[in-house]
KOLKOL-282499 format. One record per residue: residue number from 1; residue in one letter; x, y, z of N, C-alpha, C in turn. Coordinates in steps of 0.05 Angstrom, whole numbers, plus 5000, padded with zeros to 4 digits. Atoms other than C-alpha are relative to their C-alpha. Layout:
N
<NUM, 'A', <X, Y, Z>, <X, Y, Z>, <X, Y, Z>>,
...
***
This chain:
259
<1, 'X', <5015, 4985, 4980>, <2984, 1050, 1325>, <4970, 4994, 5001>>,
<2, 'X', <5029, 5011, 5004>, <2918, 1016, 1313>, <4981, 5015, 4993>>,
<3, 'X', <5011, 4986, 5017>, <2889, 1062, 1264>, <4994, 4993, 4974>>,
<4, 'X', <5014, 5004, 5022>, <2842, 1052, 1215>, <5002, 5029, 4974>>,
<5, 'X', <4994, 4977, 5021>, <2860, 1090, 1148>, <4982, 4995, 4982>>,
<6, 'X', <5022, 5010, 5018>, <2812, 1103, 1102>, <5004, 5023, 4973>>,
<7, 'X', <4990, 4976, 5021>, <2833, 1142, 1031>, <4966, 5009, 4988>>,
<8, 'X', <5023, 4993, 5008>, <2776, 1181, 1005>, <5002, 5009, 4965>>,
<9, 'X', <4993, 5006, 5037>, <2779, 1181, 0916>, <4968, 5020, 4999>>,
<10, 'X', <5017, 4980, 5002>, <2730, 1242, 0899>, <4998, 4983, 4957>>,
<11, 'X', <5002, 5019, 5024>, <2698, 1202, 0828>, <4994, 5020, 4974>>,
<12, 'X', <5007, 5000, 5033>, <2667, 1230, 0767>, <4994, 5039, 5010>>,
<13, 'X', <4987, 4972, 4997>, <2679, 1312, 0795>, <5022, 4999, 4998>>,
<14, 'X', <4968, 5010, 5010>, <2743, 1307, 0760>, <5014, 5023, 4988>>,
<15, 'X', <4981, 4983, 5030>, <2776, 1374, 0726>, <5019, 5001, 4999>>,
<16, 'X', <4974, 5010, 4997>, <2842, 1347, 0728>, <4999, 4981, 4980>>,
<17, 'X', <5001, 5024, 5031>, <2826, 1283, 0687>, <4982, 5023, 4978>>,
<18, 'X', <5021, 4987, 5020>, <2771, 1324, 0649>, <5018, 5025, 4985>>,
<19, 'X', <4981, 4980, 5021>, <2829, 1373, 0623>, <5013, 4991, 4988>>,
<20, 'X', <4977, 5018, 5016>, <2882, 1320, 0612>, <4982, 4979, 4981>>,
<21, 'X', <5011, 5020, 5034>, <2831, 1274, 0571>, <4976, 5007, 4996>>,
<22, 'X', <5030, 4986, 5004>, <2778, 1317, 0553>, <4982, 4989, 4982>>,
<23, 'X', <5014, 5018, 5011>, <2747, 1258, 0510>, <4993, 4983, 5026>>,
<24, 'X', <5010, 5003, 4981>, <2732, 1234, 0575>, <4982, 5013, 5011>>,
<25, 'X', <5013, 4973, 4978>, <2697, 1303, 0606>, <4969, 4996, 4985>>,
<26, 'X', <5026, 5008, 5008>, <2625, 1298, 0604>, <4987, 5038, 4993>>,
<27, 'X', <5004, 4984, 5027>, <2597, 1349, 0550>, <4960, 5012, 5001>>,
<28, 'X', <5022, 4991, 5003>, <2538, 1387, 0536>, <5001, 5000, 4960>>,
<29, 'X', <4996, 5009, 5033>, <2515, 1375, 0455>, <5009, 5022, 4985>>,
<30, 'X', <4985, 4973, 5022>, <2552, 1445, 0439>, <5028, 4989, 5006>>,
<31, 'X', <4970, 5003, 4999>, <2618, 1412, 0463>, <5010, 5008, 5025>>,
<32, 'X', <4993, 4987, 4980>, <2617, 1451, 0523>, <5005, 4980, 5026>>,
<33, 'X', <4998, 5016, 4973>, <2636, 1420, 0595>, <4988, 5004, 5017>>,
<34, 'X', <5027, 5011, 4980>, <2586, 1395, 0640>, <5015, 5013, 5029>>,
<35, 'X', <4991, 4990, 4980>, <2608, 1441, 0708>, <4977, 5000, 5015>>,
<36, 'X', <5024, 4996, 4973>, <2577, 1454, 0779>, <5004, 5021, 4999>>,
<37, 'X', <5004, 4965, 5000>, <2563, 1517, 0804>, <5029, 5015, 5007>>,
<38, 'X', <4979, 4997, 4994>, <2638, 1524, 0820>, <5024, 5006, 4972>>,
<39, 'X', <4989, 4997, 5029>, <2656, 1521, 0749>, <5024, 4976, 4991>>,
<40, 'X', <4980, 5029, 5010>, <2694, 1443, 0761>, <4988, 4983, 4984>>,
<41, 'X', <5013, 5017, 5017>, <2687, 1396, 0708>, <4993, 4973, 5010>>,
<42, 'X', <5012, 5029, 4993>, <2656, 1327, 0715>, <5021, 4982, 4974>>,
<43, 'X', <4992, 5026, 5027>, <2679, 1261, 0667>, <4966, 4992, 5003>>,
<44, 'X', <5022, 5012, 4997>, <2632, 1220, 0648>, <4997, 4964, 5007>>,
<45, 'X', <4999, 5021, 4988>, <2604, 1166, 0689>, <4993, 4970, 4986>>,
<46, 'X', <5004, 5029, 5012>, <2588, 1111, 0640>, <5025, 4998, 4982>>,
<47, 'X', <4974, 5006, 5023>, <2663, 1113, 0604>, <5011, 4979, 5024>>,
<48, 'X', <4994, 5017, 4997>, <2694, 1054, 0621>, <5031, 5007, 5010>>,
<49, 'X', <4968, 4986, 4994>, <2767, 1087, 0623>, <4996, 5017, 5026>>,
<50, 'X', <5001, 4985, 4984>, <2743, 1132, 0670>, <5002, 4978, 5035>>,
<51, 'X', <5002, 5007, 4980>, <2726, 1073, 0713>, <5031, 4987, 5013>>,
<52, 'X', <4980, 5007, 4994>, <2786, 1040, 0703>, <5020, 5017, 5015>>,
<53, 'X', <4986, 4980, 4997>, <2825, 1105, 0717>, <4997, 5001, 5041>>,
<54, 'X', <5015, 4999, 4975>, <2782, 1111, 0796>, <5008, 4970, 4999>>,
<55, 'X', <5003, 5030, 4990>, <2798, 1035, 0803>, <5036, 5003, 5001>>,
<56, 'X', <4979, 5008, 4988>, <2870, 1040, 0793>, <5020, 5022, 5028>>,
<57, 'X', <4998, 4980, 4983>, <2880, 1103, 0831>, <4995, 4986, 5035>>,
<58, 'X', <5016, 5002, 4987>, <2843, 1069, 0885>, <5022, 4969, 5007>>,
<59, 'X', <4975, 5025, 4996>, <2896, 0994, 0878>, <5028, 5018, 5013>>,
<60, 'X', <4968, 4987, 4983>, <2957, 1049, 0893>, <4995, 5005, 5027>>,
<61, 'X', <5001, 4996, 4963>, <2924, 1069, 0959>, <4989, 4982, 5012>>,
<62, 'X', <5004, 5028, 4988>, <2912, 0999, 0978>, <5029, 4996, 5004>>,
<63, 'X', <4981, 5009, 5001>, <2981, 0986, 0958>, <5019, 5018, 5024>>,
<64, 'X', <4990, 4971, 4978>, <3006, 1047, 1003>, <4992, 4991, 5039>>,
<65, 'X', <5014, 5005, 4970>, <2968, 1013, 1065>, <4969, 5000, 4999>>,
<66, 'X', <5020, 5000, 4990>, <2901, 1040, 1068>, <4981, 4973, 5007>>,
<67, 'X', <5019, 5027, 4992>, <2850, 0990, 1097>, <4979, 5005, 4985>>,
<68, 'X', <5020, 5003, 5018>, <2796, 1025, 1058>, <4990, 5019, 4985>>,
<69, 'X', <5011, 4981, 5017>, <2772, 1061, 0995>, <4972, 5006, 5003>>,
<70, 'X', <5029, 4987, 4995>, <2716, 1111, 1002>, <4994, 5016, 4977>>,
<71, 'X', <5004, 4983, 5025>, <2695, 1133, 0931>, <4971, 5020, 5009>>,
<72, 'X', <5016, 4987, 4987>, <2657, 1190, 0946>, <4988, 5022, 4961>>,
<73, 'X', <5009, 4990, 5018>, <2619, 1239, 0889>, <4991, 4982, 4980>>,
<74, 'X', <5013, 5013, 5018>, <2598, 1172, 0855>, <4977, 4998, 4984>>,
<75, 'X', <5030, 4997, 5016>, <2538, 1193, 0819>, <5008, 5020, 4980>>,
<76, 'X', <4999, 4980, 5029>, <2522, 1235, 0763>, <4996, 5033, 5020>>,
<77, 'X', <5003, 4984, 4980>, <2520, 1308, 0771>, <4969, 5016, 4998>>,
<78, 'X', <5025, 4995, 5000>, <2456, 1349, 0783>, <5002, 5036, 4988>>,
<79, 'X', <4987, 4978, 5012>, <2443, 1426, 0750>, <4982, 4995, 4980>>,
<80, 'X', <5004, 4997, 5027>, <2422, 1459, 0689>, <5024, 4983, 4979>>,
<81, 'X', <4983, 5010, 5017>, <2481, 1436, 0656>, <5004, 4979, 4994>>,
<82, 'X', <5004, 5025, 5007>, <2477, 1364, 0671>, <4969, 4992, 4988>>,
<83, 'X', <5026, 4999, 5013>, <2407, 1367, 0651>, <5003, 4993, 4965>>,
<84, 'X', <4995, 5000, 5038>, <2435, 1377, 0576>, <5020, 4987, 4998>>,
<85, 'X', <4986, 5017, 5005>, <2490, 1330, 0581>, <4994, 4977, 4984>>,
<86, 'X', <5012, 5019, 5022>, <2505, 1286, 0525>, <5019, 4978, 5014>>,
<87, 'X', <4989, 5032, 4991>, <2521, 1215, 0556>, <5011, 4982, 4982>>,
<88, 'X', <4987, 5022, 5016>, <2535, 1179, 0498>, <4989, 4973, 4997>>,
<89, 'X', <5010, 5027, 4989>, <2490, 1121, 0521>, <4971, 5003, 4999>>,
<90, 'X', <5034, 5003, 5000>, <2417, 1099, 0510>, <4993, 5001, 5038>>,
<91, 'X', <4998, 5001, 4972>, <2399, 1118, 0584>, <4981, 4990, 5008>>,
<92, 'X', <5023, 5020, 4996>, <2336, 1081, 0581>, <5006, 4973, 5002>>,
<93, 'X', <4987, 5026, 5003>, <2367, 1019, 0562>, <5028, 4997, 5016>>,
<94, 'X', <4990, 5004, 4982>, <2416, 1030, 0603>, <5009, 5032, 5022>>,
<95, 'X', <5005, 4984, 4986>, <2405, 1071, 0665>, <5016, 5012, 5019>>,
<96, 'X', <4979, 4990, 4987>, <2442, 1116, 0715>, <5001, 4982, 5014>>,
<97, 'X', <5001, 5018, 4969>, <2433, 1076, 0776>, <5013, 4971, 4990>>,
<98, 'X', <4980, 5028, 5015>, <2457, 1008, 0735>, <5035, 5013, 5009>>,
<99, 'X', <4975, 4992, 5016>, <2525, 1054, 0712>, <5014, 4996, 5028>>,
<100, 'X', <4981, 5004, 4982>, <2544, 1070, 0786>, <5001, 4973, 5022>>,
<101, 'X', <5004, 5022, 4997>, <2522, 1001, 0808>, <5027, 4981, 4989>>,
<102, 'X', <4977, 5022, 5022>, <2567, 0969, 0750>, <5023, 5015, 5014>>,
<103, 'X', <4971, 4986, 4991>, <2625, 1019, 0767>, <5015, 4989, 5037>>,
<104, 'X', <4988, 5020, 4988>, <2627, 0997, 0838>, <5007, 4965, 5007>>,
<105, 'X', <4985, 5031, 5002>, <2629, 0921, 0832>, <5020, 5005, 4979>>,
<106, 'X', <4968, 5008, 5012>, <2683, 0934, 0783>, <5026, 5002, 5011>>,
<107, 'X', <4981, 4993, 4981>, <2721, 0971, 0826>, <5006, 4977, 5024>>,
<108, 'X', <4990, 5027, 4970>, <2707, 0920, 0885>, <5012, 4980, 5004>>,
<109, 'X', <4989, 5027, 5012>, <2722, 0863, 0850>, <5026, 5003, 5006>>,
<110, 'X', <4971, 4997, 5001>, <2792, 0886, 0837>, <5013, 5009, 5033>>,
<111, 'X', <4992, 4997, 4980>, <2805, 0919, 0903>, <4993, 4985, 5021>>,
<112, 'X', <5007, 5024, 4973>, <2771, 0859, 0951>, <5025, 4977, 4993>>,
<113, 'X', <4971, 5013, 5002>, <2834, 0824, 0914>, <5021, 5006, 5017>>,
<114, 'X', <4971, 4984, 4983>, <2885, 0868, 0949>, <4992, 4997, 5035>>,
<115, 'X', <5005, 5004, 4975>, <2843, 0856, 1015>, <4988, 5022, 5016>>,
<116, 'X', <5006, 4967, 4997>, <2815, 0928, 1015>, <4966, 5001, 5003>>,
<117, 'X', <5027, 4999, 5004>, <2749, 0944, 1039>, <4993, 5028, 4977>>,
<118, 'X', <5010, 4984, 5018>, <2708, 0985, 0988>, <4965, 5012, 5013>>,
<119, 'X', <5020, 4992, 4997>, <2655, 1036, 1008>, <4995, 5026, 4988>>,
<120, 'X', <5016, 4965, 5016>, <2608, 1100, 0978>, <4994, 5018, 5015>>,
<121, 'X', <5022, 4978, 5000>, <2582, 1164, 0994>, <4974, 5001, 4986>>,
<122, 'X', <5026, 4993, 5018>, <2516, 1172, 0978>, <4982, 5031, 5016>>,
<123, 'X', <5024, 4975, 4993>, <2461, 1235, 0984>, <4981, 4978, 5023>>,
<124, 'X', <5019, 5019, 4987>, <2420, 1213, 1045>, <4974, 5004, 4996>>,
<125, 'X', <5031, 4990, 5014>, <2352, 1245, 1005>, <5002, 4976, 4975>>,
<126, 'X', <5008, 5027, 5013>, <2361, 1178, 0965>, <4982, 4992, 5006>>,
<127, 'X', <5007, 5014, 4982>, <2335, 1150, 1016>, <4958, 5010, 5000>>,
<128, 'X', <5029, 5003, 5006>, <2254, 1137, 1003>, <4995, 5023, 4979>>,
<129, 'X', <5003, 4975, 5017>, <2262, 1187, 0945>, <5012, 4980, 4970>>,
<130, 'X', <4999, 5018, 5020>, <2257, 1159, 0873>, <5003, 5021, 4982>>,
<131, 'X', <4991, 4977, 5018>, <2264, 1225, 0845>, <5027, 5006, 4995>>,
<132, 'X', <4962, 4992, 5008>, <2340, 1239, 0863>, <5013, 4972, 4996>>,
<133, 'X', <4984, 5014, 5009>, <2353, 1170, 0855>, <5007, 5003, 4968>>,
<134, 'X', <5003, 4996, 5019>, <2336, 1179, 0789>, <5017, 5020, 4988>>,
<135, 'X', <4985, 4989, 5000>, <2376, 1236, 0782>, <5035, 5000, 5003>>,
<136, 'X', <4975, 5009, 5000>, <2438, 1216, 0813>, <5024, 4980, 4990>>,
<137, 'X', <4994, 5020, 5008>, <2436, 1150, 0797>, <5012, 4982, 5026>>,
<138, 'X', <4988, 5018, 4985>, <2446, 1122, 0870>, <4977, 4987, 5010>>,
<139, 'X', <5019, 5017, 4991>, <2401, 1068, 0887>, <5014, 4988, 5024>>,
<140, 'X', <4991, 5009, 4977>, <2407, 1057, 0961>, <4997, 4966, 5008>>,
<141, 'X', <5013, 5026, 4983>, <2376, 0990, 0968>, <5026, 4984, 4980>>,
<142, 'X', <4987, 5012, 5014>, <2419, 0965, 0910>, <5030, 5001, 5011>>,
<143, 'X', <4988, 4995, 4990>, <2476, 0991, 0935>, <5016, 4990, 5024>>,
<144, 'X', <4996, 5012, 4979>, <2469, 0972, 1002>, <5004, 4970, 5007>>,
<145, 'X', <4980, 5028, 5004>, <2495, 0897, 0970>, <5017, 5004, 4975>>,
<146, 'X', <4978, 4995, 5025>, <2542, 0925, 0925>, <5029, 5007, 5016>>,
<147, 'X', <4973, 4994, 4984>, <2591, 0952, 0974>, <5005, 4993, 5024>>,
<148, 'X', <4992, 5012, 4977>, <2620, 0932, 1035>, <4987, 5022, 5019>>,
<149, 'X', <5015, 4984, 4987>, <2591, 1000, 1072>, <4994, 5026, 4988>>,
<150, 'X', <5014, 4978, 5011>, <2549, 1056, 1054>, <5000, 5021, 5022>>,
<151, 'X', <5000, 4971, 4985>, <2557, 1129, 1081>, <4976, 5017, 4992>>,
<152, 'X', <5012, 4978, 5004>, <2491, 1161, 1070>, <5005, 5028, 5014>>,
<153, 'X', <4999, 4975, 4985>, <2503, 1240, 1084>, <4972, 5019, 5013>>,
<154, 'X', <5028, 4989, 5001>, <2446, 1260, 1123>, <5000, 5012, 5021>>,
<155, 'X', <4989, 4972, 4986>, <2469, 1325, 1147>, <4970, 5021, 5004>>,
<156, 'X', <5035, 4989, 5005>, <2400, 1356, 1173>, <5001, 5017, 4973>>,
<157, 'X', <5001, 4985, 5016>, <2423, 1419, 1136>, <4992, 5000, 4967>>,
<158, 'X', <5002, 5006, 5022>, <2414, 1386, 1070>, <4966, 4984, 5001>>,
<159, 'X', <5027, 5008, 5000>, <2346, 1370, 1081>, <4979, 5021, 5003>>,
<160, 'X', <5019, 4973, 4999>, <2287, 1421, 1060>, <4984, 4998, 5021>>,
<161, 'X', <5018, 4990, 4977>, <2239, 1459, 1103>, <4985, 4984, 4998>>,
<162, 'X', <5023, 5012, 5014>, <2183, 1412, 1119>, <5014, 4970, 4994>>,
<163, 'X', <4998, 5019, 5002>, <2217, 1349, 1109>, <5002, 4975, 5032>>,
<164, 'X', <5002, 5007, 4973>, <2204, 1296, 1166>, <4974, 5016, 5018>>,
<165, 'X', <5009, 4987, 4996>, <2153, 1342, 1184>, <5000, 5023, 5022>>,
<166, 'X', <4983, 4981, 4978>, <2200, 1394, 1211>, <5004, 5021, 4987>>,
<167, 'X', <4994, 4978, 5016>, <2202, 1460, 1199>, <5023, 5002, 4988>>,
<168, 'X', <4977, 5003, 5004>, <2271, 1464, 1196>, <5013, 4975, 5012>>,
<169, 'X', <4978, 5025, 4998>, <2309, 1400, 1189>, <5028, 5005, 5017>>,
<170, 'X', <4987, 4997, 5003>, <2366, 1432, 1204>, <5005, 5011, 5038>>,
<171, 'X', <5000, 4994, 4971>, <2348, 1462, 1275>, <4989, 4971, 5022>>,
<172, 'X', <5008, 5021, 4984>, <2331, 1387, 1295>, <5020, 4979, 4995>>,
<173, 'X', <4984, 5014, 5012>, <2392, 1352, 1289>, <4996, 4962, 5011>>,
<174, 'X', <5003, 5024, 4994>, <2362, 1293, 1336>, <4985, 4985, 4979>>,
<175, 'X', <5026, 5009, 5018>, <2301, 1281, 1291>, <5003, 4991, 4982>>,
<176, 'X', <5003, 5002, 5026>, <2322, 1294, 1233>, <5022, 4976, 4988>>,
<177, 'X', <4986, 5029, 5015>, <2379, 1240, 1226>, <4980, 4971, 5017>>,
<178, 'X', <5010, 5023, 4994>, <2335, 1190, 1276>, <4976, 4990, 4974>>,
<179, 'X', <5028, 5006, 5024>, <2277, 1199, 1217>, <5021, 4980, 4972>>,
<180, 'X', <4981, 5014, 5026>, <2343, 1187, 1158>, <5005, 4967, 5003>>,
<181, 'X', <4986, 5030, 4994>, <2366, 1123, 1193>, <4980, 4979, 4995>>,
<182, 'X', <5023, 5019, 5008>, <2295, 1097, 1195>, <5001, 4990, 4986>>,
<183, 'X', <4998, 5007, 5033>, <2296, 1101, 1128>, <5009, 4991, 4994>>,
<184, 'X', <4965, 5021, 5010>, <2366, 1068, 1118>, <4981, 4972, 5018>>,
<185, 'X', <5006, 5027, 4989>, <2334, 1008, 1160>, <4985, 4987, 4990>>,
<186, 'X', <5037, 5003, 5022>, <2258, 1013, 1117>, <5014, 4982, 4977>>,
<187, 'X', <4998, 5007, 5039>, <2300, 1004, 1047>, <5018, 4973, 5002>>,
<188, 'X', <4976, 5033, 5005>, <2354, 0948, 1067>, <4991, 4972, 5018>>,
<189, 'X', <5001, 5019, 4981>, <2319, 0905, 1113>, <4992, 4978, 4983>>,
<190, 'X', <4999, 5022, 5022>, <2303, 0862, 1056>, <5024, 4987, 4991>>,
<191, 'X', <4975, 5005, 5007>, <2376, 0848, 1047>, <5007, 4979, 5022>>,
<192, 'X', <4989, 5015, 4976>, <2398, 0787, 1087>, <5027, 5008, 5011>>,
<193, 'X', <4983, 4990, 4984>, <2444, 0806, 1137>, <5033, 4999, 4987>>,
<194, 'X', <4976, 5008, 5012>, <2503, 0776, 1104>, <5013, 5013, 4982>>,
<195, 'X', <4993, 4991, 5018>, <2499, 0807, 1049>, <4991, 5035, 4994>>,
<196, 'X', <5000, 4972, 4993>, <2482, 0879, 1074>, <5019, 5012, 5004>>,
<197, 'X', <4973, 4982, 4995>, <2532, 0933, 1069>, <4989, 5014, 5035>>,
<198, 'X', <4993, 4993, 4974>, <2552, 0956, 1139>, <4985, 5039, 4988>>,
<199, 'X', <5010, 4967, 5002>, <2519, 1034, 1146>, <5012, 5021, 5018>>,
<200, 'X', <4986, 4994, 4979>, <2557, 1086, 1177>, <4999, 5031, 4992>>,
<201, 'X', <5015, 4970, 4995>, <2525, 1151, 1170>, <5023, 5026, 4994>>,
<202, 'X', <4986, 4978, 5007>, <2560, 1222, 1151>, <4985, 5022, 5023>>,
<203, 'X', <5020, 4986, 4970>, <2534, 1267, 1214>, <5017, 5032, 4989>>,
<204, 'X', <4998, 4979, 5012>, <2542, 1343, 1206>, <5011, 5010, 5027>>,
<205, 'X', <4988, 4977, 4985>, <2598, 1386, 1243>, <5009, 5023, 4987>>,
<206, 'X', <5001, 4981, 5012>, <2584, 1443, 1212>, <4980, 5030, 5014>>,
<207, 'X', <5018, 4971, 4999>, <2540, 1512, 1218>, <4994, 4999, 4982>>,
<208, 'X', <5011, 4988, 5023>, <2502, 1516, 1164>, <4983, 5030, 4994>>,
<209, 'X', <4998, 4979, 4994>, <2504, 1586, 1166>, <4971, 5008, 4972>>,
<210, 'X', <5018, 4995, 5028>, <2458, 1593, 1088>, <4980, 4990, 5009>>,
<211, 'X', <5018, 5017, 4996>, <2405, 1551, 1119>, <4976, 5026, 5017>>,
<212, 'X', <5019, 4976, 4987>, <2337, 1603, 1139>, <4991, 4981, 5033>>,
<213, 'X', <5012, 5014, 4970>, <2331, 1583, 1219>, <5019, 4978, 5006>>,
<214, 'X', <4979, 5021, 4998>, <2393, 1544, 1220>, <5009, 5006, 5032>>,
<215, 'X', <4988, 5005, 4970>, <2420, 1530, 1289>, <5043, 4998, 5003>>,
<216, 'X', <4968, 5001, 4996>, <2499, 1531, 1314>, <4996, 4972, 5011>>,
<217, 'X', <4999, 5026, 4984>, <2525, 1465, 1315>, <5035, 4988, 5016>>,
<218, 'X', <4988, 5010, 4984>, <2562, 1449, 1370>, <4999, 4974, 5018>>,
<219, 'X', <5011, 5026, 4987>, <2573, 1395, 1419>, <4982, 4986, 5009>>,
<220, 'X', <5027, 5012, 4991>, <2504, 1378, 1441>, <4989, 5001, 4968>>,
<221, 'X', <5016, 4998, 5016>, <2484, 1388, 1370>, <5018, 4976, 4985>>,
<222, 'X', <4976, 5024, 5019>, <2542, 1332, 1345>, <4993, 4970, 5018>>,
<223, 'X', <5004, 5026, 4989>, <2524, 1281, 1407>, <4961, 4992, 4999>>,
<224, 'X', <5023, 5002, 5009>, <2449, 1290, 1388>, <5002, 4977, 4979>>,
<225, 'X', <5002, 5022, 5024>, <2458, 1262, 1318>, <5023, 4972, 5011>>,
<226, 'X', <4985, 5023, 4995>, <2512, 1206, 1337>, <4970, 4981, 5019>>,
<227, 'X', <5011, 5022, 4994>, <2462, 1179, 1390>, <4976, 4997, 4980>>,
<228, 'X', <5024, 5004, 5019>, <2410, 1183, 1340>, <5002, 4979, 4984>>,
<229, 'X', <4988, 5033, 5020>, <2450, 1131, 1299>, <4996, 4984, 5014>>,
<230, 'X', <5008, 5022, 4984>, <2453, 1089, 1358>, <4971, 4995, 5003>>,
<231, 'X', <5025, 5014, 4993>, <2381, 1092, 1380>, <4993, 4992, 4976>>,
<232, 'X', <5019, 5012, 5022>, <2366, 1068, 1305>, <5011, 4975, 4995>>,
<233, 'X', <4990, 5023, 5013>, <2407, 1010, 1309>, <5025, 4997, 4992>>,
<234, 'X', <4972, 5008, 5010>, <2471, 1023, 1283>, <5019, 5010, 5021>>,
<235, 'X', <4979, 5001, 4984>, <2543, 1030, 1306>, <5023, 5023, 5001>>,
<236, 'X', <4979, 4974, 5014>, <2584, 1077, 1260>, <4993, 5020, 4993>>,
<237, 'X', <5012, 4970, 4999>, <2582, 1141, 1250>, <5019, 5006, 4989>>,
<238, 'X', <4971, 4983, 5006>, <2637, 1194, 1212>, <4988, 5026, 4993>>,
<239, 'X', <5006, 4973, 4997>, <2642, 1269, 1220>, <5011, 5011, 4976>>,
<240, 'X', <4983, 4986, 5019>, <2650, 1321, 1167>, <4988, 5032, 5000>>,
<241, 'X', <5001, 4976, 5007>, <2667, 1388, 1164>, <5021, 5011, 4975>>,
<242, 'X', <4977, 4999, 5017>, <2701, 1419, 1111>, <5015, 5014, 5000>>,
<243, 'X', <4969, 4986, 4985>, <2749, 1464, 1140>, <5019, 4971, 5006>>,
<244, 'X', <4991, 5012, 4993>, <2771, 1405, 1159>, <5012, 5000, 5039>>,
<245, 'X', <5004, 4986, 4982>, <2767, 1438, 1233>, <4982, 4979, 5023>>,
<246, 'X', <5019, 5009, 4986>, <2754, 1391, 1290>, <4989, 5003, 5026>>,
<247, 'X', <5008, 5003, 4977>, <2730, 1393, 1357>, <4994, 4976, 5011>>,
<248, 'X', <5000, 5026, 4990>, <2731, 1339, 1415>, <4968, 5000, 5007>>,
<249, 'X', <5021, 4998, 4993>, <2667, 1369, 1437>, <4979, 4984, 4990>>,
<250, 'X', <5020, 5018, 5016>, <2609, 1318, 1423>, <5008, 4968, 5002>>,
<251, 'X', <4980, 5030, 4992>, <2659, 1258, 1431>, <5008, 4986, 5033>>,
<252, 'X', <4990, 5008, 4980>, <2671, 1215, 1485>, <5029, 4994, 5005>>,
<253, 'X', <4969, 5000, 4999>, <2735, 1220, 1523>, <4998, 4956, 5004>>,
<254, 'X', <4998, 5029, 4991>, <2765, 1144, 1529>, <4987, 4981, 5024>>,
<255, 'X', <5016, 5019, 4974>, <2720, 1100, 1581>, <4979, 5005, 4995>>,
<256, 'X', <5022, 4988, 4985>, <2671, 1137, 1579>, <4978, 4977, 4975>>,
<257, 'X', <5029, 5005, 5007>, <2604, 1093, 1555>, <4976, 5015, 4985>>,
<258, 'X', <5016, 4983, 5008>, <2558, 1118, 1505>, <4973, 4985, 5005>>,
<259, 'X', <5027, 5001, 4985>, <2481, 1117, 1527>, <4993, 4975, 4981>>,
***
């Protein structure tokens, strides 16, 4: 039916592996398990089993069909609790942003065998920010020749008051992704074309209802950000809500020409 399938592998937010091999689960130095505010466990992202584990997980849904793996939560996690996480690893000598670097060429390697494209999620506050790279461990520029395409999420909502120099990010959904994309164009244009991962944006169909001055986003607030991708140059785009709840509204019906 000429559909592009794309499996999505949720990475090192794991409490499923992190119960069944809890010498895997990434630890605080009392023993305790490194959780989000949800109370799910993480693994940890520099074990090597772990990667293998996300790599073969990732060969079955190649083998199944998909056209392409989207490892998504690839970074470390953020929190009091990861704060006191014991890694196991000189993190100086060897650093976050390396680990999920190394992790996906391992993964790619093996899955560009099967014929499978390989792409990330990343935070789109990476993006000209050396602080959360630091933190997460996602280095966009690096990145952006590590994988075949990069999904920065740069959902206004997730962007503070005042960033862009917008009160609310979140009530400007044109701005505030035309300002993100900039950025995605600033950090990779050093990358010869060839060897640039394709970019294809995470756009926000949501309400961010917690957000102070948040706006309803509906269809003029969903064909805002999409052309915003376009006028920066790019092509792709992918929606997320997590209801999983869609609407056509914002989309063009078939023929129709986008501006």
């Amino acid at each position: 039916h000429n559909i592009y399938t794309i499996a999505r592998i949720v990475c090192f937010k794991d409490p499923i592996l992190a119960a069944a091999q809890p010498e895997l689960a990434l630890t605080k130095p009392d023993g305790k398990p490194v959780t989000d505010a949800n109370g799910l466990a993480w693994v940890n992202p520099y074990r090597q089993e772990v990667w293998e584990y996300l790599t073969e997980l990732a060969e079955m849904a190649a083998d199944l069909g998909f056209d392409e793996i989207q490892y998504d939560y690839v970074r470390f996690p953020v929190g009091s609790d990861a704060d006191a996480a014991d890694y196991g690893v000189d993190m100086e000598a060897y650093p976050k942003r390396q680990a999920i670097q190394d992790f996906l060429s391992y993964a790619g390697d093996r899955l560009h065998e099967k014929g499978c494209v390989v792409t990330a999620d990343v935070f789109g506050t990476i993006i000209g920010s050396e602080t959360d790279v630091q933190t997460v461990g996602q280095d966009y520029t690096a990145l952006g020749q590590t994988v075949d395409a990069i999904s920065p999420m740069v959902y206004p909502s997730h962007y503070a008051n005042g960033v862009f120099g917008l009160k609310v990010p979140d009530a400007h959904p044109y701005e505030t992704v035309s300002a993100a994309m900039q950025g995605s164009a600033e950090e990779l244009q050093e990358i010869p074309e060839a060897e640039r991962a394709v970019v294809r944006p995470w756009l926000q169909a949501f309400t961010a209802t917690w957000v102070p001055g948040h706006i309803s986003y509906n269809g003029t607030q969903i064909r805002e950000q999409i052309q915003a991708v376009y006028d920066a140059g790019y092509e792709e785009w992918i929606l997320w809500n997590a209801t999983n709840r869609y609407s056509p509204d914002g989309l063009l019906a078939a023929g129709e020409e986008k501006q």
